[in-house]
N, C-alpha and C positions, 0 to 999 in steps of 0.2 A: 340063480347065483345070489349068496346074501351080501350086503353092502360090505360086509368085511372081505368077501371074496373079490368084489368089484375093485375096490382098493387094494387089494394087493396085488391083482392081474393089470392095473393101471401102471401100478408103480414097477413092475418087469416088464412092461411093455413101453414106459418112459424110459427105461435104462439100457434098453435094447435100441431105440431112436435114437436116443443118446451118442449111444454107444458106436454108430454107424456115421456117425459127423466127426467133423477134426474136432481139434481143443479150440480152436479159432471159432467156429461155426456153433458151436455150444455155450461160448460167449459171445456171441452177436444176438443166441435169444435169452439166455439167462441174463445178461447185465440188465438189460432196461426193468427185467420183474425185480430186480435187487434195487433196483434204483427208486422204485414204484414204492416200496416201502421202507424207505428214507435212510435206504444201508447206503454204504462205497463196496463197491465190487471190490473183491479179494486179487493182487497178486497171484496168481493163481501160481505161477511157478517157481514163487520165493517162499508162500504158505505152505506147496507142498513139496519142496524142493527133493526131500530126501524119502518122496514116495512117490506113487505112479498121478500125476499131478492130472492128467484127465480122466482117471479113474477116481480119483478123489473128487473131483469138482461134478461127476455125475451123481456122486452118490450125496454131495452136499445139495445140489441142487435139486435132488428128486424127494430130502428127508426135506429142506425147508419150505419147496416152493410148489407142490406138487398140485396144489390145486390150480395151480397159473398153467402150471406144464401141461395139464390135461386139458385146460383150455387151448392153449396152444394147439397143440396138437389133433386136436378135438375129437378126445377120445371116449367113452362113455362115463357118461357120471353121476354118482351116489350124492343123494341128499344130505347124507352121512358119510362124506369125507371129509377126513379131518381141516381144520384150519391150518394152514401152514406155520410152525413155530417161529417169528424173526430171531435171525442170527443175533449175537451179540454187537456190540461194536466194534466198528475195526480197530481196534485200538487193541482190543484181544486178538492175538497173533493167534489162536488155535480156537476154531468152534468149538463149540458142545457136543457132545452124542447126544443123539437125534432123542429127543420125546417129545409126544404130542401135547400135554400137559406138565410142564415140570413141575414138579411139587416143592412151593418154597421153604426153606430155611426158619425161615420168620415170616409171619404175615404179614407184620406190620410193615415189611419192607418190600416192596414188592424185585427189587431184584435181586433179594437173596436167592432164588432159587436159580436165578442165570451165572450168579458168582458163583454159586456150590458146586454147578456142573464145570463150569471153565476151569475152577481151581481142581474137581476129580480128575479133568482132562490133563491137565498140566503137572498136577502130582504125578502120574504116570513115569515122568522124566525127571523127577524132583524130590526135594528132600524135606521140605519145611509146609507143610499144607498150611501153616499160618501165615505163614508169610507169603506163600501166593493168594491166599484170601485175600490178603492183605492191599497188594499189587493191584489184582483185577478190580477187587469192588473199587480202589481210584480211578481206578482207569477208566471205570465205567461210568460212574458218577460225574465224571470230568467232563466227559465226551457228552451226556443227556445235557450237561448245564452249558455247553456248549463254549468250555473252558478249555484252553494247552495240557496235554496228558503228554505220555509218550510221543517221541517224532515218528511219524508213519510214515513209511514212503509207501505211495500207492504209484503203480507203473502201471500206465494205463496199453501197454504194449497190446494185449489180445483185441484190444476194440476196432474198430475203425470210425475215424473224424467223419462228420457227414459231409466237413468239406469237400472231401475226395471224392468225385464223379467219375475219375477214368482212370483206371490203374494198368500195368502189365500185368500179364502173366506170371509173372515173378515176384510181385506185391508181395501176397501172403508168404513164400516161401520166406522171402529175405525178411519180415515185419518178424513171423515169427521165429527163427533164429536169431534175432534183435532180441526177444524176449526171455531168453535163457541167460544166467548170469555168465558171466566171464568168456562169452563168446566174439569173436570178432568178423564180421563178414566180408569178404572180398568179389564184389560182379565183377568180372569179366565178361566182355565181347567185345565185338566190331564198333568202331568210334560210329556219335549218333544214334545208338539203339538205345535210350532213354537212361543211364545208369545213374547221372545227378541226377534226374527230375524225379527217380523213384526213390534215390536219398532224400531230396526234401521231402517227398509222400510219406515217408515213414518216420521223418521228423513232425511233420504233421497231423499224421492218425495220435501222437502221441503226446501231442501238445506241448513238445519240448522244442527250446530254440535250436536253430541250426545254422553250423558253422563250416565253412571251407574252405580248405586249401589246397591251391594246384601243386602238385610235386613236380616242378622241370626239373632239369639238372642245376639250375644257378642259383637255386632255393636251397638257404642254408638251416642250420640245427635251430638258430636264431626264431624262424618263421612258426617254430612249435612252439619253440621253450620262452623267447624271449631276449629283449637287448640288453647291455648295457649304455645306457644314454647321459649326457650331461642335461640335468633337468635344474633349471630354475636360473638366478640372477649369479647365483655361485657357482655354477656348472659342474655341481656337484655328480659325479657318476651314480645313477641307480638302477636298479635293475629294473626295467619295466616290462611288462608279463605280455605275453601275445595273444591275441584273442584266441588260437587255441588254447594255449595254459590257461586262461579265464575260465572258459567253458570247461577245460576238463576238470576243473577244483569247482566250480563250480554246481556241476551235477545238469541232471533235467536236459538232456542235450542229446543232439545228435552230429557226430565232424565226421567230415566225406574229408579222408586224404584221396583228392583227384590225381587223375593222371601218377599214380602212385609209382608205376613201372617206366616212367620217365626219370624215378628222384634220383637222386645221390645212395648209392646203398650206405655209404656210412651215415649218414643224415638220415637214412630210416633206420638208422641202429639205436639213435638217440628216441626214435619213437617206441623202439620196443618195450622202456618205460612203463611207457604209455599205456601200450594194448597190453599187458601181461601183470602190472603190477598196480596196487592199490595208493602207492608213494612213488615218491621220485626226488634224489637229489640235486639242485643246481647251485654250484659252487659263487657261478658267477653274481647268486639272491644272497649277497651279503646280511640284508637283514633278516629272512626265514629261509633258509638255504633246503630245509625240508618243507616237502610240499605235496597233498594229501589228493587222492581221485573223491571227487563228487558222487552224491546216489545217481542212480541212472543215467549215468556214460555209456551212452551207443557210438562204439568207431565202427566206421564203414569205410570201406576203397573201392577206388576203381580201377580196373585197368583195360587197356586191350588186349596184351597179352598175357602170360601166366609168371611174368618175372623170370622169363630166360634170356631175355636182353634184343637186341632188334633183330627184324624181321625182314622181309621185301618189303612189307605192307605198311609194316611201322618202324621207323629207319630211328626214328630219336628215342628207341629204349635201352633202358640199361636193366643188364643184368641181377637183380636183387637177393639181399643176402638169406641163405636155410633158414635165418633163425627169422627175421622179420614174416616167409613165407608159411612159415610151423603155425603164426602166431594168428593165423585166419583161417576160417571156413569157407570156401569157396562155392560160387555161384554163377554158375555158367550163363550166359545171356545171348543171345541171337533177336532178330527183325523178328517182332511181336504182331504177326500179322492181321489177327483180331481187331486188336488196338491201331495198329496205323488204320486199317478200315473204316473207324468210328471218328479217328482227327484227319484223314483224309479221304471222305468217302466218294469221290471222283470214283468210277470205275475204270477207267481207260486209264488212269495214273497208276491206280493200282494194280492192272494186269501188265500195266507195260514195267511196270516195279518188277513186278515178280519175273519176268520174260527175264529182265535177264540179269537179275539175283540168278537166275535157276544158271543162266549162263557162264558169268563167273565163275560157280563153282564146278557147272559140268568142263569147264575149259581152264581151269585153276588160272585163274586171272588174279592177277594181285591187285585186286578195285575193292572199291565197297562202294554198295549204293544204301545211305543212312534213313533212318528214320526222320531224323533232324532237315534232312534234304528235302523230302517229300514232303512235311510242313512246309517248308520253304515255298516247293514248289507250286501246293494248293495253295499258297497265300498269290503267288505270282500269276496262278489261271482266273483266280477272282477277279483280277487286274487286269485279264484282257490277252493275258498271256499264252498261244498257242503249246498243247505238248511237241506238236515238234521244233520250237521255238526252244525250250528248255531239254528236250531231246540232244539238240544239237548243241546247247551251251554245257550240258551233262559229261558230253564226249571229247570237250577241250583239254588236249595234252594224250589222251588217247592215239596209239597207232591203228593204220587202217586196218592189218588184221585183228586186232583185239577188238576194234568195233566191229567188225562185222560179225567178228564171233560171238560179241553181245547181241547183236540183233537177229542170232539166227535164229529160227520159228522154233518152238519148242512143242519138239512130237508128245 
């Protein structure tokens, strides 16, 4: 095989690996090579929003970085494989088509020949080839001298923070539907199976700050939008903004409306603002009464149940409005049984967990036994604390039949 052959059976053999992982899992090994040679990883689904966004990203990554990938992977390799081209800067919103040498423009300039391609790229869509020459060689020149160009917003949503050591099962699902523009997510389950702690996870894989609020029923429009207050020695009325309003004008964020299927449904009507539109009017902002959404707004909810109002199990919910419910993607949640494993690796806690979870539902028992409990519970045996000690504090408020039909052996 000659080295042309080698390289080319490389590069379908990268795009077939590729090809066999999520979009998530393909940015966990492309970023750090993009990173290795002084780029910002791409957006991936705002760059390619209006095409197939991990079919583009395999093929961006296999034309620029192919020599990395093949190490990666560690696939056979030619003496005579090309050097990988560096992308432009991010500052340019659309790579280049792929060549191994661009041949420049000018010589004298060495990145005429990265402008000539971005501006062929971008005339595609365009009218004035001058004037996007024009555009890009700032933009580029901006970004090497290490000077303000365009505002980039770079969403680091595909990555994961290294902070994060233990995730659910449901991590990636919910991180990357976060990742898509104009989408809203809603977990659902059983109270205590981790649905904050995986909001703040994914405000932290993202490095955006994170804000929350509980929806009960006594929680007003106010709690989103904001007061009107007497502020100062003249107790002048003004409108002062709530830390959700902050955060959503804002940007770079992530707000868990908690316990969402608890609210007021007309008080999530005022949210639907929120989740659906890029502005929002409040009469009561005498001084900027119009008021704009931030880049990178991630809303998340919670609930326990699906916003059809209460339950046996969940007695304080109310009923939630079609239109608030249309405005989320839903994400079903259940005991992460993996995960409690790893924060609570007792075995005898965790099979008598499961004894009689399995019960509950074989005996439709209106209980929940939470993941937040079982924390609880390993923290209390560390302490000295017997499981049938916390067995028998478990079953307080409990009838005799229901316990017993919790403790029956599970064939």
């Amino acid at each position: 095989m000659t080295a042309t052959e080698l390289v080319e059976a490389n590069r379908k053999r990268l795009q077939t690996k590729l090809g066999s992982l999520k979009q998530s899992e393909i940015v966990e090994i492309v970023k750090p090579i993009v990173k290795g040679h002084g780029m910002k990883f791409p957006d991936v689904n705002r760059r390619w929003k209006h095409q197939n966004p991990k079919k583009c990203l395999i093929k961006w990554a296999t034309d620029y970085y192919h020599v990395e990938l093949v190490k990666h992977f560690d696939l056979p390799k030619s003496p005579l494989t090309p050097t990988p081209t560096i992308p432009p800067s991010p500052s340019v919103p659309t790579p280049p088509a792929f060549q191994e040498k661009p041949e420049p423009a000018n010589t004298s300039d060495p990145l005429a020949g990265i402008i000539e391609l971005v501006a062929n790229k971008v005339l595609e869509k365009s009218i004035r080839k001058d004037q996007i020459q024009e555009i890009v060689a700032d933009s580029v020149k901006k970004a090497i001298a290490g000077q303000p160009s365009e505002k980039i917003v770079v969403n680091t949503a595909t990555g994961y923070s290294s902070k994060i050591k233990t995730t659910s099962k449901y991590f990636k699902e919910v991180l990357e539907l976060c990742t898509v523009p104009a989408v809203n997510v809603c977990m659902t389950g059983p109270a205590g199976c981790g649905k904050t702690e995986l909001a703040r996870q994914v405000a932290t894989a993202l490095g955006y700050k994170f804000v929350s609020v509980s929806l009960t029923a006594g929680v007003s429009e106010g709690h989103l939008t904001g007061w009107l207050l007497p502020v100062g020695d003249s107790g002048k009325f003004i409108h002062v903004d709530s830390p959700v309003l902050k955060a959503w004008m804002e940007g770079n964020c992530v707000i868990l409306f908690d316990e969402m299927d608890a609210a007021d449904p007309n008080t999530m009507l005022i949210a639907n603002q929120m989740l659906a539109n890029g502005f929002m009017f409040l009469a009561q902002r005498h001084e900027k009464p119009e008021v704009h959404r931030g880049e990178n707004v991630v809303i998340l909810s919670a609930m326990n149940t699906f916003g059809n109002g209460a339950d046996m199990l969940y007695a304080g919910r109310n009923q939630q409005d079609g239109a608030t419910m249309d405005r989320f993607e839903f994400v079903e949640m259940t005991h992460d049984k993996t995960l409690e494993a790893k924060i609570t690796p007792d075995e005898a806690l965790t099979e008598w967990a499961s004894k009689i979870r399995k019960n509950i539902k074989k005996f439709k028992l209106n209980k929940n036994l939470s993941t937040r409990r079982l924390v609880r519970y390993r923290n209390l045996m560390a302490a000295n604390k017997t499981l049938g000690y916390l067995e028998n504090k478990f079953f307080i408020g409990w009838s005799a039949d229901e316990r017993k039909k919790a403790l029956t052996e599970v064939e």
